[in-house]
N, C-alpha and C positions, 0 to 999 in steps of 0.2 A: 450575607447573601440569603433569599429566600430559599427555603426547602424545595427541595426537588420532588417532584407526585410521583410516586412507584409507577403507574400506568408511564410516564417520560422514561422511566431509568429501564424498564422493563420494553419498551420502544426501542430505546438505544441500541440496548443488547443484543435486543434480536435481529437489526440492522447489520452488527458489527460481527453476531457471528454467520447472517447470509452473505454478508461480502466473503469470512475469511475459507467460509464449505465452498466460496469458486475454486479453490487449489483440487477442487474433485470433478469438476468438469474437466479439470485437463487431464487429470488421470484417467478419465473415462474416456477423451479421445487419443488415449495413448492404446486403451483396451480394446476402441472399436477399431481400432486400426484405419483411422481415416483422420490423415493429415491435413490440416487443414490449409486453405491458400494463405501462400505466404504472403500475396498481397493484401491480401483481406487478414493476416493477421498484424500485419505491419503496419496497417490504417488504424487496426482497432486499438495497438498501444500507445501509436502515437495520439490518438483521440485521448483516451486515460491521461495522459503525458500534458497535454493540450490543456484539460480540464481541471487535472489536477494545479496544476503551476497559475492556471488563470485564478482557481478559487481561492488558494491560498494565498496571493496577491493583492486580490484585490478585496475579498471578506475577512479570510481569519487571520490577517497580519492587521488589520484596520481592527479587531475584535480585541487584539492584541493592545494596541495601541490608545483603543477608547474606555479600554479597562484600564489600563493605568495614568489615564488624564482625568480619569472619576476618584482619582486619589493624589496624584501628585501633579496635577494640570497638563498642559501641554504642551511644554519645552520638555520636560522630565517624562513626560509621557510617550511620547517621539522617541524619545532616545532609549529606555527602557524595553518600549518594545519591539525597537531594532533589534536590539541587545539580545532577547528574549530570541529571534528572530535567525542572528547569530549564533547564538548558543545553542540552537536545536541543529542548525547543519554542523559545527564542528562534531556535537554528539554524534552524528550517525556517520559523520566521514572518522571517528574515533571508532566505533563500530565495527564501519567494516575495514579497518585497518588490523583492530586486532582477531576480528571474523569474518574474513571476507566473503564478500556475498556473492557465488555462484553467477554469471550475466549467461549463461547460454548452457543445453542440456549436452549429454556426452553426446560428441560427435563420432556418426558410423565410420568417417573415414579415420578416425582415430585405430594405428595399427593394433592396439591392446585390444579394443573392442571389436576388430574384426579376427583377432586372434582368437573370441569368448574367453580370453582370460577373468574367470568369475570372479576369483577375489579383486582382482583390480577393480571391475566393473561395481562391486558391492561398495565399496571404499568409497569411490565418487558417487554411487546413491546416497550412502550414510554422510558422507560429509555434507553433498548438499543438502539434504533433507535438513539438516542440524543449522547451517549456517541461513537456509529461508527463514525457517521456523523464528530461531532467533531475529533476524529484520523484520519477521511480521508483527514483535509482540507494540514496538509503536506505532505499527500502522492500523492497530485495531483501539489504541488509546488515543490514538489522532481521528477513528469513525467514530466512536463512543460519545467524544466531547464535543465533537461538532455539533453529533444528532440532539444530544440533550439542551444546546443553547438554542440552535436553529437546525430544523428541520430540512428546513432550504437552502442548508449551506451543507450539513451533514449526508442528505440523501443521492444529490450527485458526486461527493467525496467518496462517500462507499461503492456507489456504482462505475468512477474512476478505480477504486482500489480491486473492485470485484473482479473487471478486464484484467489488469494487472497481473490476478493471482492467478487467473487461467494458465497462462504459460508457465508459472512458477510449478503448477502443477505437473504440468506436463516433463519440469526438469529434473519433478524427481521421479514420476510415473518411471521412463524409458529405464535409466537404470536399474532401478528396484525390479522392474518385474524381465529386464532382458537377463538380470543373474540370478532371480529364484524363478521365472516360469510362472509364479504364483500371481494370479490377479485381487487375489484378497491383501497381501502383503503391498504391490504398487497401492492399490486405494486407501489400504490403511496409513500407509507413510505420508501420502499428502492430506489426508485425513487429519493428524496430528498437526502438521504443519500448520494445516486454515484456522487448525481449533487455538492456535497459538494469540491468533489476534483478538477471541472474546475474553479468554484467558489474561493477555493483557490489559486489558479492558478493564475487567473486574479486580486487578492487582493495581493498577494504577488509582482507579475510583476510590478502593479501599483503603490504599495509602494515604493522598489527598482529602477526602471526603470531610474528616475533623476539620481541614485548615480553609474549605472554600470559603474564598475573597475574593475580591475584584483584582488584589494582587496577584493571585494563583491564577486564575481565571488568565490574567494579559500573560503570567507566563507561560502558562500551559500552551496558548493558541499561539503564542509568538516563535514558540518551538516547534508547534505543529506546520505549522508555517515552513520553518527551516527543512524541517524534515520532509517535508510534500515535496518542498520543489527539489530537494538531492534528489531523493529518488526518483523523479520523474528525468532526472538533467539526467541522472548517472547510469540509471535503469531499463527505463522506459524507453526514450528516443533513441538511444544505441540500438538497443536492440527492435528497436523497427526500422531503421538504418539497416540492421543485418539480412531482415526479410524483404526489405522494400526492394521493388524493380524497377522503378520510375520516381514518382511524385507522391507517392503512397505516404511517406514521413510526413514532408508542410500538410499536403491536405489533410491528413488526421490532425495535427496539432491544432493546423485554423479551425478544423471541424467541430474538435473538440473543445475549444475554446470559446466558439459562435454558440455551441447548444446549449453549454455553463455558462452564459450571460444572458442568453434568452430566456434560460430558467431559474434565472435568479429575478429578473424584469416581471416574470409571470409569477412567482409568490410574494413582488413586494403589491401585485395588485389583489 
């Protein structure tokens, strides 16, 4: 594999960690105190949702695919990086089986939280904070890898992921700061969290980085693959199901769908 230019890896990065510093926008519309529409936020995950599953699809399961037909042709290369493709969603449904991943923030009609039982409420801040944190760290090795092959597969990935971590923000913002009061303490918890995904980034590169090949390369993306579209199936559209009032889910999903193919069509010109 050709060497990668410091100016690309230094790109990447700074991509992968503006998507994972969104978990601080939501923490800061936890602080300003202005919730935002539910329908308009249930359009916006399902757009994420939409974009995410169409790029991984129809780009980096094919990235996947045409990296290992550039070494074992393509009957072996098909299958490979199904395979590849497979094994990145058992990973993350292995994940969050043994961490499960938080889908919604503490609800007020929950009778502990209207009791302000503080230790209860810190419990579920700390747990989620830990259990995002940890699901962000491939989703910032899945913006990373993208950005360094293509730009224009990478850039609306991250900006799917970005949407995404708003609300994760927001899940941990409400508890963290309804049990200490402290608003430096809610920003810094999703703070950490976002930082999780450059973090992974640069743990995975580092790992990998001796072994790139067009064989790492079809696994990597065949996984990333896997892993885009759980979480979009598992994550995403649930929970714009849970905000949606109407039609809000399909339309973000077609929306988001329609914009990551139109801007894939506008960098291949």
């Amino acid at each position: 594999m050709p060497e990668i230019a410091a100016s690309t890896l230094i790109i990447a990065f700074a991509v992968t960690l503006a998507a994972g510093l969104a978990t601080v926008v939501g923490s800061g519309l936890v602080l300003a105190s202005k919730k935002p529409s539910p329908r308009l936020l249930a359009f916006g995950l399902a757009f994420a949702g939409g974009a995410m599953v169409y790029v991984s699809l129809s780009e980096i399961l094919n990235k996947s695919i045409a990296a290992f037909n550039n070494v074992y042709g393509e009957r072996l290369g098909f299958t490979y990086g199904t395979l590849a493709f497979l094994a990145g969603v058992f990973a993350i449904v292995l994940l969050d089986h043994v961490i499960p991943n938080p889908h919604q923030a503490l609800e007020t009609s929950d009778p502990l939280y209207q009791q302000h039982n503080t230790a209860y409420i810190k419990r579920v801040g700390l747990l989620t904070a830990v259990a995002i944190t940890l699901h962000n760290f491939p989703e910032g090795l899945a913006t990373f890898f993208s950005m360094l092959d293509s730009p224009g597969i990478g850039a609306p990935l991250a900006a799917a992921i970005a949407i995404h971590n708003i609300p994760e923000g927001i899940a941990i913002a409400v508890p963290v700061y309804f049990a200490t009061r402290n608003k430096w303490y809610a920003v810094g918890a999703s703070l950490i969290s976002g930082l999780a995904e450059p973090l992974g980034a640069l743990i995975g590169y580092a790992l990998l980085a001796p072994y790139l090949s067009q064989t790492v390369f079809g696994t990597v993306f065949g996984m990333i693959a896997g892993v885009m579209v759980f979480l979009a199936l598992d994550e995403l559209l649930p929970a714009a199901k849970r905000y949606a009032q109407g039609h809000e889910t399909v339309y973000g999903l077609v929306s988001g769908m329609a914009v990551l193919a139109l801007s894939l069509i506008l960098f291949k010109w």
